[in-house]
C-alpha positions, 0 to 999 in steps of 0.5 A, a space after each residue: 183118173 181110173 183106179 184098179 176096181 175090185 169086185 161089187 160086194 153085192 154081186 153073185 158070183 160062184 159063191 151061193 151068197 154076195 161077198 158083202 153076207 160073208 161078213 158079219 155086221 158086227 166086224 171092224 171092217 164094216 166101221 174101216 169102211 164107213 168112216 174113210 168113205 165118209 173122208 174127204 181125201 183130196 183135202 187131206 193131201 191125196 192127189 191124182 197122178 198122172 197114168 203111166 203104165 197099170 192103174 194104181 189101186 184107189 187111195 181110199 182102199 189103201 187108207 182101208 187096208 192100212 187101218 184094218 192093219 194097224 188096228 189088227 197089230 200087222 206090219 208085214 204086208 205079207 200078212 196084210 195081203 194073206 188077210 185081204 185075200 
């Protein structure tokens, strides 16, 4: 199944630099990313569905997404939308 994909971290675009140098190393997210990466979510209980209309986003992204939240103490995701912009 096809998820919705966001842009390469390592590609150039109108910025001088990569949009993976804009983030320091030592950040959080870097660690978010690195461990749902190395989780296998299909034994966890994710699942595929089937496509109907626009693609949904990858769940592993979601998962990233919902922990940066938790561990930055946001419930509303509004706020975690303004974050991820």
């Amino acid at each position: 199944m096809e998820y919705q994909q966001g842009q390469d971290r390592e590609q150039l675009s109108l910025y001088a630099t990569c949009l993976d140098d804009m983030i320091p190393q030592g950040n959080s997210v870097r660690l978010i990313d690195q461990f749902v990466n190395l989780l296998d979510l299909s034994q966890m209980g994710f699942q595929t569905i089937a496509p109907q209309g626009r693609p949904p986003y990858h769940p592993a992204d979601l998962l990233k997404l919902f922990i940066y939240g938790y561990m930055n103490q946001m419930r509303s995701s509004r706020r975690l939308e303004k974050e991820a912009y």
